[in-house]
N, C-alpha and C positions, 0 to 999 in steps of 0.2 A: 615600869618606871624607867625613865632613861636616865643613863648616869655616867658620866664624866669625867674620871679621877686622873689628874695629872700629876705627877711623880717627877723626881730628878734633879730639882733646880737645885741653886745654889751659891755658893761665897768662891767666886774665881779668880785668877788676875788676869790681865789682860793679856791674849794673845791663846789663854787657854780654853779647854775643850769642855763640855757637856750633856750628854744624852737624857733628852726629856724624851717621857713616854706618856701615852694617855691611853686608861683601859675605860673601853665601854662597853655596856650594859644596855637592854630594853629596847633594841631598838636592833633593824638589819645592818649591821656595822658593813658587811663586805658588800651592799648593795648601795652604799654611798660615795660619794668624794667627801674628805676633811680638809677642814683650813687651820693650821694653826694660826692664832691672831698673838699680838702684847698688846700691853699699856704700862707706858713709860710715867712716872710719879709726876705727877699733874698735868700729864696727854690722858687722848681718848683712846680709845681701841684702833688700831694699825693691822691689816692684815699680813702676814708676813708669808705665808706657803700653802698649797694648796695640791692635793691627790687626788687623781681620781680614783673610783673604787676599785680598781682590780691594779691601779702602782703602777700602772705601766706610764704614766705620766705626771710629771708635776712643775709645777712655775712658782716663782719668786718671789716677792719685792725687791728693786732693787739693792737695796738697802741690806740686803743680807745674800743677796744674788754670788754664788761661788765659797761663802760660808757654810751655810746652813745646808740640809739634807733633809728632806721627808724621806717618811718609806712609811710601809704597813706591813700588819701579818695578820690576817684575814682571818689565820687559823686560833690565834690568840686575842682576836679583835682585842687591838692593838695599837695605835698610832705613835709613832717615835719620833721625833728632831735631835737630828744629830745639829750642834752648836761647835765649830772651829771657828778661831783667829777672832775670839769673843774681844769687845771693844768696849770701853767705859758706857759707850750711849744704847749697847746692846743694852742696859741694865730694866727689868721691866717684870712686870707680872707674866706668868707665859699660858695662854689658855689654847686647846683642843675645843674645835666648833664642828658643829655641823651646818653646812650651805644653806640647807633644805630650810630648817629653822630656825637656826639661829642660837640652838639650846649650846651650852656651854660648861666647863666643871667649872672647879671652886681656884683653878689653876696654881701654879709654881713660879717663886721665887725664884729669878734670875739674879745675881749683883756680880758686878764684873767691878772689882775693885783691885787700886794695888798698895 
């Protein structure tokens, strides 16, 4: 069974920092690329970052391009976003996807509030 669990979020102000992580299960985590995606309170889903499986690459959305950080740990199948110079309109559900399918966790609370 494949599985999902995002971890991390939370109640920030603005300008501050946060480490989300997603552990997964059921599936070959280090023979994939992850994307983390949000969904802003009554938007759709937005893709936000994207790894490929082995970290030696990853791209953006504009939109958080120079904030935000992917990485992985292959060894810990593990997915992390590091979150700096968080902004009110960062505020959003934060989910760990996989390309391939599509499948997703149950994600984390992001609120960047002051």
């Amino acid at each position: 069974e494949v599985q999902l669990v995002e971890s991390g979020g939370g109640l920030v102000q603005p300008g501050g920092s946060l480490r989300l992580s997603c552990a997964a299960s059921g599936f070959g985590f280090s023979g994939e690329g992850m994307n983390w995606v949000g969904q802003a309170p009554g938007k759709g889903l937005e893709w936000l970052s994207n790894i490929n499986s082995g970290g030696g690459r990853s791209t953006y959305a504009d939109s958080v391009k120079g904030r935000f950080t992917i990485s992985r740990d292959n060894a810990k199948n593990t997915l992390y976003l590091q979150l700096n110079n968080l902004k009110i309109e960062d505020t959003a559900m934060y989910y760990c996807s996989r390309p391939a399918t599509s499948d997703r966790g149950q994600g984390t609370q992001v609120t960047v509030s002051s």
